[in-house]
N, C-alpha and C positions, 0 to 999 in steps of 0.2 A: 504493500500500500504506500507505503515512504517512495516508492522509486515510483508510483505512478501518478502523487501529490507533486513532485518535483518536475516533472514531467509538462502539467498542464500551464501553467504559465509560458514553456519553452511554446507549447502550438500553439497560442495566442501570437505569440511574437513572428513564427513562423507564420501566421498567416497575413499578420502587418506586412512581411516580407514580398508575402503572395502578392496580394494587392497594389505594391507598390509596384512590383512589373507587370502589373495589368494597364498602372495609370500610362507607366512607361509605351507600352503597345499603343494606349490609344493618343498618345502625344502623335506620335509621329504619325499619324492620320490626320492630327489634329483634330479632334474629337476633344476637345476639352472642358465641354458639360460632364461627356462619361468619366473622362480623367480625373475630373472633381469629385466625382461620386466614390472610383473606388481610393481615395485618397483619404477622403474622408471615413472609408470602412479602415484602412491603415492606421488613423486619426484613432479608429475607436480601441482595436486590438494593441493600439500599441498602450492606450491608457488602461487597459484590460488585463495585459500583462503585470502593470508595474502594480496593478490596486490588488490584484491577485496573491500576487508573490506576497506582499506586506499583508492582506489578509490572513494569508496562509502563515504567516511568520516562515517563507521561503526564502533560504539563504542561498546562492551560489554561483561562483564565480563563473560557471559555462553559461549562465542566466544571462546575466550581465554583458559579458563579449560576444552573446548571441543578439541580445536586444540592438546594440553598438549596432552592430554591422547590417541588422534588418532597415533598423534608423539611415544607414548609410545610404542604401536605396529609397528608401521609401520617402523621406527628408531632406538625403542632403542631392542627390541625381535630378530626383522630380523637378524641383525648384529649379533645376540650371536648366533642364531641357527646356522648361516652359520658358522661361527667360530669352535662351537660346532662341525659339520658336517667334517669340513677341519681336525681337530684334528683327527678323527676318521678314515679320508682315510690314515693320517699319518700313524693311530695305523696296515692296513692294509697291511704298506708296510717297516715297522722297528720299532724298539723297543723306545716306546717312555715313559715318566714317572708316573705311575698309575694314573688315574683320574684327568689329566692334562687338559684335555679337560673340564673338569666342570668349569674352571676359566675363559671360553667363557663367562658366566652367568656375571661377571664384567662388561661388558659394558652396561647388560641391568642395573643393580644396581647403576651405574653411571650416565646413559644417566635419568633414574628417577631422580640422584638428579638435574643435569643441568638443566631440564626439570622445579622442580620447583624452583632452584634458579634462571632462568630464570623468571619466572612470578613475580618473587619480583622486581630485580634488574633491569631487562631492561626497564620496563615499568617508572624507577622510572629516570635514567640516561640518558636510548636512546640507549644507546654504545651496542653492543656486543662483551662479553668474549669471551674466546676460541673456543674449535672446536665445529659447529654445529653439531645438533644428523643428520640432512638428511647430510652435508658432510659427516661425518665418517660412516654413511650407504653406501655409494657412494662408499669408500676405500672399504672395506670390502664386497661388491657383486662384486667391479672388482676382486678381489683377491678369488671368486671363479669361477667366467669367464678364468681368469690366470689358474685357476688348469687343466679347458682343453683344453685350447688354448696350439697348439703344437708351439712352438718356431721359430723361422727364420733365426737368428744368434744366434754365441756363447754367444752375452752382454744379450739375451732374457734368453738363457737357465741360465747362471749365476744365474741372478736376480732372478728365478722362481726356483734355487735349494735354493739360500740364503732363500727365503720369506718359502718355504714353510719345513722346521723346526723349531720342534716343540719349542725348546728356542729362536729361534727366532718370533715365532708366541707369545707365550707366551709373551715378550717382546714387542712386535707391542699392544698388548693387556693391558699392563701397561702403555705405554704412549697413547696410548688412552683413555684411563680412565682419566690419568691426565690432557689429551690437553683437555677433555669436561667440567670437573670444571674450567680447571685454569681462572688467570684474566687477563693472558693477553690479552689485544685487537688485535682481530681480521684483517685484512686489508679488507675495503669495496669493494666488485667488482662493484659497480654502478660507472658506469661513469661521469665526470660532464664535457660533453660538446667533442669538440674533442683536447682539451688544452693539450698540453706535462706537462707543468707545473703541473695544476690541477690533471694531469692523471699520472704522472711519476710513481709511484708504480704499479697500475693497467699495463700499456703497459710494466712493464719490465718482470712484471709475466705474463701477455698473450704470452708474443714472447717466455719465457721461456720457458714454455707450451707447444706453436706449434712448438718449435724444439723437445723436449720431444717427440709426437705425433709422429713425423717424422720418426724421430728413434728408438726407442722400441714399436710404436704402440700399442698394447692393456696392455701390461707391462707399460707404460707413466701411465697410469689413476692413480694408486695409488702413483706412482712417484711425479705427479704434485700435488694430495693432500696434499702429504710430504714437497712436498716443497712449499706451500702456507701457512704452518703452521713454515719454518724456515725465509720465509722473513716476518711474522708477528712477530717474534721475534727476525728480524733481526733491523727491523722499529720500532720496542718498544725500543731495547735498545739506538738505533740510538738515536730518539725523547726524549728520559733521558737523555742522556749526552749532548743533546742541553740545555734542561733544567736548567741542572746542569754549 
């Protein structure tokens, strides 16, 4: 029974895995409704695994370097090819900078090192650094949902002409790379309890959020990403200058 309790968290993750070379398939058809869908079944297995294993009080180290490396495909591959792909609808409709689309390959070369400075450092602290590989997957398939999601209002079409060139993509794509190493800490979305106090960061970025949601609708997604990465650096420096 021990070896078959230790066992089911590993096919969870394996099936993160699965999925993530499904989205991979329908990339390169460019299908990237269905791409979203099984990225988001990846999205779920991969949270499935990790809530598992701590349910189960599941220790082990083949856990761990197995999750790593499904995460590598599923998080850190996805992202680039989509990247890779949006460059290229660029290249179809204005002139954009030779072989600028190859620097999508960044975040997989990136989301690899997080991936294993993640297995040194968190296991040793607890804490989580910057952005995780499944959020910044998350930005990054909204953001080829946005490419054909037709607009509502003028703030939709704005936003959706600013994001999708290419020095701006380019750009979006450097600080990603930086927000998946750096050390700044993270803000936890686990709740603890229904406390203001306890929860005051979490409920300001939820209500954030679901105004976001309100008003640019499928434009929000990567909005709210954005911005759960400027009040975690909003709360770091805050939390310093308490310190200090």
């Amino acid at each position: 029974m021990k070896k078959i309790k230790k066992i089911i968290p590993n096919i969870f993750t394996l099936l993160n895995l699965f999925f993530g070379c499904i989205s991979i398939i329908f990339l390169q058809s460019k299908l990237f409704e269905y791409a979203a869908i099984f990225t988001i079944f990846s999205l779920i297995f991969d949270f499935l695994d990790g809530f598992i294993s701590r349910s189960m009080k599941i220790e082990n180290q083949f856990g761990k370097e197995l999750d790593s490396l499904a995460d590598m495909v599923s998080f850190g591959l996805v992202p680039s090819i989509i990247v890779f792909l949006l460059f290229k609808n660029m290249n179809g409709n204005q002139k954009i900078i030779p072989f600028i689309e190859w620097s999508s390959f960044l975040i997989t070369i990136f989301s690899a090192c997080r991936l294993a400075k993640f297995n040194i450092t968190y296991y040793m602290d607890k804490k989580n650094y910057g952005l995780t590989t499944p959020v910044n997957t998350i930005f990054f398939t909204s953001l080829s949902i946005i490419m054909k999601y037709k607009p509502n209002n003028n703030i939709n079409i704005l936003i959706k002409e600013i994001i999708f060139s290419p020095i701006i993509m380019f750009l979006i794509i450097f600080f990603s790379c930086y927000f998946l190493i750096t050390k700044i800490p993270m803000i936890s979305l686990k709740f603890y309890g229904f406390s203001w106090k306890k929860n005051k960061k979490r409920y300001l970025f939820l209500l954030m959020s679901i105004l976001l949601l309100l008003t640019l609708h499928m434009v929000a997604i990567p909005c709210i990403v954005i911005l759960y990465m400027i009040t975690s650096i909003y709360f770091h420096r805050f939390n310093r200058k308490k310190l200090h």
